[in-house]
C-alpha positions in Angstrom: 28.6 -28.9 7.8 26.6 -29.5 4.8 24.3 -32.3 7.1 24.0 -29.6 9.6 20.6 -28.1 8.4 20.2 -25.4 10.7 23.9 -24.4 9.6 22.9 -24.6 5.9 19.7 -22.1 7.0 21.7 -19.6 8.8 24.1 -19.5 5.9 21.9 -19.0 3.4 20.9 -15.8 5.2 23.6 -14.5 5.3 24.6 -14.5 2.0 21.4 -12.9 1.2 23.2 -10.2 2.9 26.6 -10.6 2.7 26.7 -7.3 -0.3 24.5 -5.1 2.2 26.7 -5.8 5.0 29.5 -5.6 3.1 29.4 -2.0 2.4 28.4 -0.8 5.9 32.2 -2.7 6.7 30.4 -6.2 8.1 32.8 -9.1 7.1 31.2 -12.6 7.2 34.1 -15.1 7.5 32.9 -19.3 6.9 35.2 -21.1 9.4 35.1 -25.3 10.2 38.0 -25.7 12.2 37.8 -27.8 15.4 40.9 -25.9 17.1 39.1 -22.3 16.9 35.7 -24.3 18.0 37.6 -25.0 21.0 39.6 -21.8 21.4 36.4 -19.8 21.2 33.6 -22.4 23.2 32.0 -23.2 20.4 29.7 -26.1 21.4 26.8 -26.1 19.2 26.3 -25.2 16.1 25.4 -22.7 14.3 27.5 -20.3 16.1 28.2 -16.6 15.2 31.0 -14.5 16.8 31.1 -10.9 16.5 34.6 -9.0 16.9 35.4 -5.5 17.0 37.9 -4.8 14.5 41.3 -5.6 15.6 40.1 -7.4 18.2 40.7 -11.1 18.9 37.6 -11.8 21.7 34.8 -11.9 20.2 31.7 -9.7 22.3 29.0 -11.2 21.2 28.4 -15.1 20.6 25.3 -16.1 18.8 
């Protein structure tokens, strides 16, 4: 959320390397939906998951 500042912090670094990452096969994905918050434990925020491709558990949380 834009009045998250933290949130606006971590996504700003991450678009600084959103290219980089993109050729070494890293997708970033920008998600605000409450149903995957709760699907996933999301409870604070800013929150990276990490999947393995194909995968639908994440194995890392941030």
């Amino acid at each position: 959320s834009k009045e998250c500042k933290q949130c606006s912090r971590v996504l700003s670094e991450i678009e600084h390397i959103d290219d980089e990452a993109d050729h070494a096969g890293i997708k970033f994905v920008k998600i605000d939906d409450k149903t995957l918050t709760k699907e996933f434990g999301v409870y604070a925020l800013p929150a990276i998951l990490f999947f393995r491709m194909g995968s639908k558990e994440p194995v890392i949380y941030a």
